[in-house]
N, C-alpha and C positions, 0 to 999 in steps of 0.2 A: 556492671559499670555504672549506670544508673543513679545506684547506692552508694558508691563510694564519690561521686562527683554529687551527691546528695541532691540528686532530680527525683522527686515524687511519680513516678509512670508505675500505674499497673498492666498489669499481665495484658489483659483485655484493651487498656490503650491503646497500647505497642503492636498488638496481634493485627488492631484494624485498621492498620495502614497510617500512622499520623505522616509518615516521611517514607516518599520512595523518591530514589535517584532521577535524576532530571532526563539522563537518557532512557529512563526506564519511561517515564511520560512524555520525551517524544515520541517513545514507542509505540505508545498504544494509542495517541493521539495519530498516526501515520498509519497507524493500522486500524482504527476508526475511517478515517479518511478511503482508505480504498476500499474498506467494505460496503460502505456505502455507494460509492462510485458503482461499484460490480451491481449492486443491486440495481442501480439504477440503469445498466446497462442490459441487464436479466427481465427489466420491467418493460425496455422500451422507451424510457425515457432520457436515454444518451444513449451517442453512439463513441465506437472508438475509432476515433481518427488513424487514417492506414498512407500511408505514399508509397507511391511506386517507383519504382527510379531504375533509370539505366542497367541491364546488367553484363559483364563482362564476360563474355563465354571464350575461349581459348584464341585470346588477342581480337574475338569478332565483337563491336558493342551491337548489344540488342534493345531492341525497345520492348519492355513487357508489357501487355494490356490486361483489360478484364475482360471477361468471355463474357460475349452476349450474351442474351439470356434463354436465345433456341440452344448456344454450345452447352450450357447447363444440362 
């Protein structure tokens, strides 16, 4: 296609990537993103925020807590 629209690209151009799809690079910019995050969550250096909330058990609302730290 290239050659008949008479654009000069060799092999080795093309191979290494001049043009990839835009969702293809939010792609990997989003999956950069989280990997870093995990690491940093792996490191200790972030946590993952958690909420608790209400929950419904057969028409009764319950309140969930966190077990202290003797119930551990």
């Amino acid at each position: 296609m290239a050659k008949s629209l008479n654009y000069d690209f060799d092999k080795v151009h093309l191979k290494r990537g001049v043009y990839i799809p835009q969702a293809h690079a939010v792609f990997n910019i989003e999956q950069d993103i989280i990997r870093r995050s995990l690491v940093e969550v792996f490191l200790g250096k972030k946590t993952i925020p958690i909420n608790i909330v209400n929950q419904v058990d057969n028409g009764k609302t319950t309140q969930l807590r966190c077990p202290d730290k003797k119930d551990i």
